[in-house]
Backbone as JSON Lines, residues from 0, in Angstrom:
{"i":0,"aa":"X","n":[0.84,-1.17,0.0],"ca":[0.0,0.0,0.0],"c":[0.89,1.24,0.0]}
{"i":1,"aa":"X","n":[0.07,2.12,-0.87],"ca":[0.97,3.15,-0.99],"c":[1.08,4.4,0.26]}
{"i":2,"aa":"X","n":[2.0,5.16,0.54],"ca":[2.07,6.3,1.85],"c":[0.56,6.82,1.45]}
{"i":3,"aa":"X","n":[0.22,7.47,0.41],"ca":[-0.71,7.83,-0.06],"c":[-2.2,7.05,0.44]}
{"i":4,"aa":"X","n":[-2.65,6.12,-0.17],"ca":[-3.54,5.16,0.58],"c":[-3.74,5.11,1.42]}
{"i":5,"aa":"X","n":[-2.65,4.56,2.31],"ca":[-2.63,4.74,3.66],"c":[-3.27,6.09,5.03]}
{"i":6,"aa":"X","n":[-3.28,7.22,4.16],"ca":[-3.37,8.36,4.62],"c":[-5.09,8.83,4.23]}
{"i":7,"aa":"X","n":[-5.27,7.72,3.66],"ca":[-6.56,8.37,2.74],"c":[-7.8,7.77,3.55]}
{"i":8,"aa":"X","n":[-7.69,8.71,5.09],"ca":[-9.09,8.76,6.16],"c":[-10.2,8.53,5.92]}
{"i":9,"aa":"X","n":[-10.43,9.2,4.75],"ca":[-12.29,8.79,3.78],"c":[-12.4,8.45,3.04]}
{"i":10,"aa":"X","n":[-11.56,7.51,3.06],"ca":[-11.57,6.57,1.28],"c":[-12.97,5.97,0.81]}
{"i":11,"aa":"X","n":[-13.48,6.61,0.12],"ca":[-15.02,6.21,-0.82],"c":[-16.23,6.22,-0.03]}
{"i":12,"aa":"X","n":[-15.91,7.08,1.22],"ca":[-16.57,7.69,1.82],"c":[-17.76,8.64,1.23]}
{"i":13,"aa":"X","n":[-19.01,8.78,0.52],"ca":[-19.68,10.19,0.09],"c":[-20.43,11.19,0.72]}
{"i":14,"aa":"X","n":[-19.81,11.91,0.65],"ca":[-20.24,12.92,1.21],"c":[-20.68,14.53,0.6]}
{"i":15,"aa":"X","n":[-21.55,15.1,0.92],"ca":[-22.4,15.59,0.31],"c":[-21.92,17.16,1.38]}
{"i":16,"aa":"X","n":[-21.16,18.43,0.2],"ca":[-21.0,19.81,0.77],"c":[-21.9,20.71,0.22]}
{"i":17,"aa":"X","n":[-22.46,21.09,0.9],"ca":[-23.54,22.29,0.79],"c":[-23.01,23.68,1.15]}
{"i":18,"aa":"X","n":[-22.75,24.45,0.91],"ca":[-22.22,26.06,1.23],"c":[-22.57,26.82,-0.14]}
{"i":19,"aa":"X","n":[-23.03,28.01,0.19],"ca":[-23.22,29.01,-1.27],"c":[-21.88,30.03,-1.64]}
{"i":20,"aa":"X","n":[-21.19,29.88,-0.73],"ca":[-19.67,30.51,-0.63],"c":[-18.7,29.66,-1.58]}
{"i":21,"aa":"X","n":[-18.67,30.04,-3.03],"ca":[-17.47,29.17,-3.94],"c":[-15.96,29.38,-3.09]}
{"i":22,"aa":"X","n":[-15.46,30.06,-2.59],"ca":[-14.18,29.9,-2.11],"c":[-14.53,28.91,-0.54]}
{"i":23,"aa":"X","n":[-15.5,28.64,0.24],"ca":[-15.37,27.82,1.15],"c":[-15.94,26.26,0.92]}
{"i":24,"aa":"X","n":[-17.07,26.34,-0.25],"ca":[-17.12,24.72,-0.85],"c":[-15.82,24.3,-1.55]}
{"i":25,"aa":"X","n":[-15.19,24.85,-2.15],"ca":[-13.77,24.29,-2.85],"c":[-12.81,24.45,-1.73]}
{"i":26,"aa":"X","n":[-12.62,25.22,-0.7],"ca":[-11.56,24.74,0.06],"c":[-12.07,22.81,0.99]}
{"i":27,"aa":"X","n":[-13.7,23.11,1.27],"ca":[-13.86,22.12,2.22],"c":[-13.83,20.72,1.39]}
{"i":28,"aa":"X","n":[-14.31,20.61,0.05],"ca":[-13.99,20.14,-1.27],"c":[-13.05,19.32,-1.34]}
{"i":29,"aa":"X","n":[-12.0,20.03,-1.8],"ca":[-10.34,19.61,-1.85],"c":[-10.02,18.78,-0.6]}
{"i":30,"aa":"X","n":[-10.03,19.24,0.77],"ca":[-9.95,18.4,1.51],"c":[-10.2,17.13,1.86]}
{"i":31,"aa":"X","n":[-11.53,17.7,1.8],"ca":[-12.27,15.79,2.11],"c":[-12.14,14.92,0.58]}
{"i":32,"aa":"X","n":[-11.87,15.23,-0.58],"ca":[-10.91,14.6,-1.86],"c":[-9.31,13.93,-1.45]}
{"i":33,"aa":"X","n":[-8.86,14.95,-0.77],"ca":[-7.7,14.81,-0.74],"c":[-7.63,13.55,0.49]}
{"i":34,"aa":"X","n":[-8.5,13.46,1.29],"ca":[-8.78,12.41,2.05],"c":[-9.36,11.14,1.86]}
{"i":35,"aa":"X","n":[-9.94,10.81,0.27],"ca":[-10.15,10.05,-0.55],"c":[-11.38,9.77,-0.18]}
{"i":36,"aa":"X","n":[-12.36,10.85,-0.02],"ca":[-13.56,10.95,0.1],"c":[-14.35,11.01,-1.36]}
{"i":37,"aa":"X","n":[-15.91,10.73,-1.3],"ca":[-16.2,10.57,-2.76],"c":[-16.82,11.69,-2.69]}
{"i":38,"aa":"X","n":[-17.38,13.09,-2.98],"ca":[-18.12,14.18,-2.73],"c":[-18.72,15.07,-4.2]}
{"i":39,"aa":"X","n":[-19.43,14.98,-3.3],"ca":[-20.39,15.79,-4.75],"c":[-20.67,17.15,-3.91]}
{"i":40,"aa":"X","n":[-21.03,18.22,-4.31],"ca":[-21.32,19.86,-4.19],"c":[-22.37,20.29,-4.6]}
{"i":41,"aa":"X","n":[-23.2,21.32,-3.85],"ca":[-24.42,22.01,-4.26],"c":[-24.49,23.54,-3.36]}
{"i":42,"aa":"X","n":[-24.93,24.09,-3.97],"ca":[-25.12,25.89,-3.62],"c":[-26.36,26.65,-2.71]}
{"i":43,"aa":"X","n":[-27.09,25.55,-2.47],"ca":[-28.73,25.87,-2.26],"c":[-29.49,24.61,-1.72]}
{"i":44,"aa":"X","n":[-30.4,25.15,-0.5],"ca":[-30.93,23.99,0.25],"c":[-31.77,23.2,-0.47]}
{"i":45,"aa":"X","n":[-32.34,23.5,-1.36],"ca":[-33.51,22.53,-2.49],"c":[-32.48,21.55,-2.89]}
{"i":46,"aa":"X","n":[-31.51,21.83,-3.7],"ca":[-30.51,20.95,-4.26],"c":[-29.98,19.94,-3.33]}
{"i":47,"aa":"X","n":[-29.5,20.08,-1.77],"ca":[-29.46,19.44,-1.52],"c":[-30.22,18.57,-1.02]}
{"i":48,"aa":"X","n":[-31.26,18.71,-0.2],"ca":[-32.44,17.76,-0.3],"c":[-32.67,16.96,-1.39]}
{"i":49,"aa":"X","n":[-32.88,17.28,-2.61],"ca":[-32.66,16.4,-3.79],"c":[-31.92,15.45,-4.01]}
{"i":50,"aa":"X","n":[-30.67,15.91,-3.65],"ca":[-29.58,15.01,-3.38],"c":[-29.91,13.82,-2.65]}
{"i":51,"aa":"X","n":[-30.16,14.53,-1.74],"ca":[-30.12,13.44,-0.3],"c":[-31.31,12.71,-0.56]}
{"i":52,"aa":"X","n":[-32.35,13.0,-1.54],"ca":[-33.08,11.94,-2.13],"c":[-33.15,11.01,-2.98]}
{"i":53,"aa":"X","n":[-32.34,11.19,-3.68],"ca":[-31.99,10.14,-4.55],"c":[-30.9,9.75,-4.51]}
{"i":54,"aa":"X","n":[-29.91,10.19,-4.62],"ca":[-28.38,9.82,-3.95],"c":[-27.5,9.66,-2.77]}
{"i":55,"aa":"X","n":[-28.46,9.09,-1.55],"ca":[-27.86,9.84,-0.49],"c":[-26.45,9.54,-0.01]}
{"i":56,"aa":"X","n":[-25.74,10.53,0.43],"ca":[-24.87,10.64,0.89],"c":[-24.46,10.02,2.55]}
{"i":57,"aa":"X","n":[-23.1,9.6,3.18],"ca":[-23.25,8.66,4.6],"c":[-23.02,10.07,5.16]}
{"i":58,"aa":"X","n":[-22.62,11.62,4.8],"ca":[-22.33,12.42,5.63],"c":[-22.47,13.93,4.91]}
{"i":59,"aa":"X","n":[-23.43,14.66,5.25],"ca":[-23.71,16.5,4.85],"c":[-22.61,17.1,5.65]}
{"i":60,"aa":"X","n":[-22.22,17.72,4.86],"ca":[-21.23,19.07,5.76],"c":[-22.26,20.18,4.96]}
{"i":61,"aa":"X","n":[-23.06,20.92,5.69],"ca":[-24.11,22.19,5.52],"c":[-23.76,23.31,6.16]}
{"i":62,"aa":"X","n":[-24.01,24.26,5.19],"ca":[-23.94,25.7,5.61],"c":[-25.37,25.94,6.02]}
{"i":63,"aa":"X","n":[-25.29,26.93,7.3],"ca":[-27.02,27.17,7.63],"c":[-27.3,28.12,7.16]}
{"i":64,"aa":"X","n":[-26.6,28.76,6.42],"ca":[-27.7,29.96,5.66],"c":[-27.45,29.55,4.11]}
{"i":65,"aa":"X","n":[-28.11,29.46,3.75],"ca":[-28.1,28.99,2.2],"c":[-29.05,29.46,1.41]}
{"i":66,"aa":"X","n":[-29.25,29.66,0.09],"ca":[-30.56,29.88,-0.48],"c":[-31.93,29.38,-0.67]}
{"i":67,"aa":"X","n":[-32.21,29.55,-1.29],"ca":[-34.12,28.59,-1.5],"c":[-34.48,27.91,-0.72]}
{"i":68,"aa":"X","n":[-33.5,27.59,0.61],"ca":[-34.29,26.66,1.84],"c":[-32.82,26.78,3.15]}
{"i":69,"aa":"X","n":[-33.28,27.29,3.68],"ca":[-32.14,27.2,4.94],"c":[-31.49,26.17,5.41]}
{"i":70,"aa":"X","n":[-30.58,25.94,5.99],"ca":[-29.91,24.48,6.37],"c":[-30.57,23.95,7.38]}
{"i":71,"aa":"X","n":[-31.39,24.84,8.31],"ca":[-32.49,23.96,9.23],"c":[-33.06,23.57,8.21]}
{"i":72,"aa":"X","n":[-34.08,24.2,7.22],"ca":[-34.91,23.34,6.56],"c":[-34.67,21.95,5.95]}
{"i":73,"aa":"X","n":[-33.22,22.11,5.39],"ca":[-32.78,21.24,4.74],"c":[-32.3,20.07,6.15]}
{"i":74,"aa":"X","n":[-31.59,20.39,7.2],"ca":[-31.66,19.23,8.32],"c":[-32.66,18.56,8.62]}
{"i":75,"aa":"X","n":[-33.83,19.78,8.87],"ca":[-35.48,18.9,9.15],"c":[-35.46,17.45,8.02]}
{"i":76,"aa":"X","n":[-35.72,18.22,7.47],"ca":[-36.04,17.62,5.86],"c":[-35.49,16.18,5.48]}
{"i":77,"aa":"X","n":[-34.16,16.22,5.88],"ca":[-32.85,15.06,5.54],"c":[-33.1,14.0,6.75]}
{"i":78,"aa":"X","n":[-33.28,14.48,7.68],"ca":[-33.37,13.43,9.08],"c":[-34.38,12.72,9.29]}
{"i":79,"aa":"X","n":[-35.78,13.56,8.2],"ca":[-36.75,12.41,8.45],"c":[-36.7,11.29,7.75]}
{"i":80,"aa":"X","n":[-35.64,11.06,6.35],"ca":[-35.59,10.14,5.98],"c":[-35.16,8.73,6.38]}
{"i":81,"aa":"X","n":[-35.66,8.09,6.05],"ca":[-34.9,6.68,6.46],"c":[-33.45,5.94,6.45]}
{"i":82,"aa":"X","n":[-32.96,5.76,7.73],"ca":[-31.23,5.74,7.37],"c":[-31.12,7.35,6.97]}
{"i":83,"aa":"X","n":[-31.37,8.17,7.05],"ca":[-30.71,9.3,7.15],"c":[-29.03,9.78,7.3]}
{"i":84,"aa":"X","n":[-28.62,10.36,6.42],"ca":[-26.77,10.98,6.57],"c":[-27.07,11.37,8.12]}
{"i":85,"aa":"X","n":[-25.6,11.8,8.61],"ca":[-24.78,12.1,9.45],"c":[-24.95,13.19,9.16]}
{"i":86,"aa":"X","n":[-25.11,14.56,9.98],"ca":[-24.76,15.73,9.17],"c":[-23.96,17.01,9.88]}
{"i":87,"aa":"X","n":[-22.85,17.67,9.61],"ca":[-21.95,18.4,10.13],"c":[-22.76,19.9,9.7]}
{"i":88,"aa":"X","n":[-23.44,20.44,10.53],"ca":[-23.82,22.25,10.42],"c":[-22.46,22.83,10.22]}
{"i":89,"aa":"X","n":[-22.42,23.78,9.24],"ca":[-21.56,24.5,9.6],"c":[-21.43,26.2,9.63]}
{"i":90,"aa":"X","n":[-21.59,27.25,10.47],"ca":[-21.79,28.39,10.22],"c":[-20.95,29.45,11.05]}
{"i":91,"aa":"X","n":[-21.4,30.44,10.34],"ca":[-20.63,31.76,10.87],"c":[-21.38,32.86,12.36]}
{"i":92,"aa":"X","n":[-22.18,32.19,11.98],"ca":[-23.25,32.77,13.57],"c":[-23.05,31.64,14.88]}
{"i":93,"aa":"X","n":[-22.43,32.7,15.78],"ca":[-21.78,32.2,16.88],"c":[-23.16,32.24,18.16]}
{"i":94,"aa":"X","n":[-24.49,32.23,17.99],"ca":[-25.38,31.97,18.87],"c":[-25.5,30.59,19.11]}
{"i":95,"aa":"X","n":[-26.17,30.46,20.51],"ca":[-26.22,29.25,21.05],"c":[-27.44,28.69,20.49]}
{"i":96,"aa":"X","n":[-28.08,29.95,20.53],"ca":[-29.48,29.07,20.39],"c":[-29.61,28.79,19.06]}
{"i":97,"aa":"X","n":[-28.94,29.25,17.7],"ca":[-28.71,28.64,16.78],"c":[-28.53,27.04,16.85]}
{"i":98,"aa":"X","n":[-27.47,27.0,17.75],"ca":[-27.04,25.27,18.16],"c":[-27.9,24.61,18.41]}
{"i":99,"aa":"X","n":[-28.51,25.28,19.73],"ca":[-29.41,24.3,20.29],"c":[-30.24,23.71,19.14]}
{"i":100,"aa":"X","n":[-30.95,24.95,18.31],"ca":[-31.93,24.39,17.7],"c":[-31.55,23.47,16.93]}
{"i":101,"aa":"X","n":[-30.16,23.6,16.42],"ca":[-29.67,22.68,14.94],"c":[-30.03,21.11,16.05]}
{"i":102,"aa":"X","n":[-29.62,21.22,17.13],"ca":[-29.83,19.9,17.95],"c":[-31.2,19.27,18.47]}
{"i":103,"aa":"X","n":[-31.99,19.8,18.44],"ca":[-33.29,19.27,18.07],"c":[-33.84,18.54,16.69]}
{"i":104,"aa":"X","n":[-33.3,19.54,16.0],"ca":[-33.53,18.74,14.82],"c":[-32.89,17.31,14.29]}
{"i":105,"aa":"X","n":[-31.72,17.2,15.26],"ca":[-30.95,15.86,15.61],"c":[-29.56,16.07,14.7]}
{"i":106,"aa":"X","n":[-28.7,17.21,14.32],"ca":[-27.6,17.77,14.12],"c":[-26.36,16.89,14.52]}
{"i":107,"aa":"X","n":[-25.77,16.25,13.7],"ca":[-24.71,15.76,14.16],"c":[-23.38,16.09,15.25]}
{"i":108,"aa":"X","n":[-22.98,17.19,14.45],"ca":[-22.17,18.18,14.93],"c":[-22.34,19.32,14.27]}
{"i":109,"aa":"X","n":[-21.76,20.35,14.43],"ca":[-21.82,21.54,14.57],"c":[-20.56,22.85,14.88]}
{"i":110,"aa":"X","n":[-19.82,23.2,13.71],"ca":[-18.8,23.75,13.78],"c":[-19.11,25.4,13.57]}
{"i":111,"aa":"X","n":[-18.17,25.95,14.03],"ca":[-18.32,27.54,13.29],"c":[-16.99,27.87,12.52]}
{"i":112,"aa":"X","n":[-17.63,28.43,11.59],"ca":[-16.67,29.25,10.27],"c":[-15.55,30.35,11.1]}
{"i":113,"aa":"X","n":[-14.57,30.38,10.56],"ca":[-13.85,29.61,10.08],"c":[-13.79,28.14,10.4]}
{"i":114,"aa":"X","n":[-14.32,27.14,9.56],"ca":[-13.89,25.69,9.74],"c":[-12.48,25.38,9.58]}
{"i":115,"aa":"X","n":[-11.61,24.94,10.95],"ca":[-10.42,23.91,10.52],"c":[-10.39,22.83,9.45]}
{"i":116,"aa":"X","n":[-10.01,23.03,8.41],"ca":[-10.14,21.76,8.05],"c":[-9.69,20.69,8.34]}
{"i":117,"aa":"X","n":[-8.92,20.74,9.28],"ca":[-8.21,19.33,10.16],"c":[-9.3,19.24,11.24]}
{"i":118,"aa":"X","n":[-9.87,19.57,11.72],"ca":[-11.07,19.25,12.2],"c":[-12.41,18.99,11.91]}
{"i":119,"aa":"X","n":[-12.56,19.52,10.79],"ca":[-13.41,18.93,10.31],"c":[-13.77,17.48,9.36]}
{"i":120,"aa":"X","n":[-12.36,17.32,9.54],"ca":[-11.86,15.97,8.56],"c":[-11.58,14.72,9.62]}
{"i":121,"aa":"X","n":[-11.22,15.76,11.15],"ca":[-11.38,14.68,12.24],"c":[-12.64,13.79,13.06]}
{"i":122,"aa":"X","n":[-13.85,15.41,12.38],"ca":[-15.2,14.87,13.0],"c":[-15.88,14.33,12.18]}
{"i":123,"aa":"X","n":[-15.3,14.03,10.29],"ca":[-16.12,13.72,9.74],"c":[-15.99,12.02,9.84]}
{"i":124,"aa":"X","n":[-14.21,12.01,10.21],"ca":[-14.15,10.54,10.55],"c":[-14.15,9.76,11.58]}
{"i":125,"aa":"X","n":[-14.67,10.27,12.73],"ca":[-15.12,9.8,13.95],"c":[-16.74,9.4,13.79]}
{"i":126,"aa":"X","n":[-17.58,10.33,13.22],"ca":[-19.36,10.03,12.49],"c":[-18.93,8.75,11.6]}
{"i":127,"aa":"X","n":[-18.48,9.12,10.9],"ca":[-18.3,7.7,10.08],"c":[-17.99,6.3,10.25]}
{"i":128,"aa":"X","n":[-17.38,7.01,11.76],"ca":[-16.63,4.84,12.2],"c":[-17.98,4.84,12.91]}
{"i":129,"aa":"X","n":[-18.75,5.44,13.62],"ca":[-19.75,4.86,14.09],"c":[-20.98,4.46,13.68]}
{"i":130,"aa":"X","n":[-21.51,3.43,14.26],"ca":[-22.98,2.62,13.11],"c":[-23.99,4.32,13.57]}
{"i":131,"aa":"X","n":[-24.56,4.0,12.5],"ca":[-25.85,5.28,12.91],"c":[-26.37,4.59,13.31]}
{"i":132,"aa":"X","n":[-27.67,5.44,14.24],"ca":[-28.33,5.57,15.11],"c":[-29.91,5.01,14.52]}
């Protein structure tokens, strides 16, 4: 096996990035690629719901403000499905009660922008070794 391989945390892993910010979906992008993750991208909460309906993904990394449907909407939305993704909130509004609520809706985790991407590549592979719920 190659050094490469070896290193590759989310190998064929899919995962599904939602953000309307082109410079923070291609940084979070590249990463979880570079981690040999399988990922597909979308700009807007309709799209991803769509996604997550016909293709679903084992893990959302979501921005909560997004267009045509907010990332709560789109969490509501995703969790009632069956076997439902894992899903990582991710935003720039530092309220609690933002949190809380993302956690009712049953929110995986929950980071704020600036996202590490070494952390976020650490929480996406800690959700992943575990069986869902």
């Amino acid at each position: 096996m190659t050094e490469q391989a070896a290193e590759a945390r989310l190998k064929d892993r899919k995962i599904l990035i939602v953000d309307d910010d082109p410079e923070v979906l291609e940084s979070i992008n590249q990463a979880l690629q570079a981690e040999g993750a399988l990922t597909q991208t979308c700009t807007d909460g309709n799209s991803a719901v769509r996604i997550c309906e016909v293709d679903p993904p084992e893990l959302v990394v979501l921005d909560m403000m997004l267009p045509k449907r907010s990332g709560f909407l789109v969490l509501e939305k995703i969790k009632q499905q069956k076997g439902s993704p894992r899903v990582i909130m991710v935003t720039a509004n530092e309220g609690k009660r933002h949190q809380q609520y993302a956690e009712t809706l049953r929110v995986d985790g929950y980071l704020l922008k600036p996202v590490r991407l070494e952390r976020l590549i650490t929480l996406a592979m800690d959700m992943l070794a575990k069986p869902s719920a």
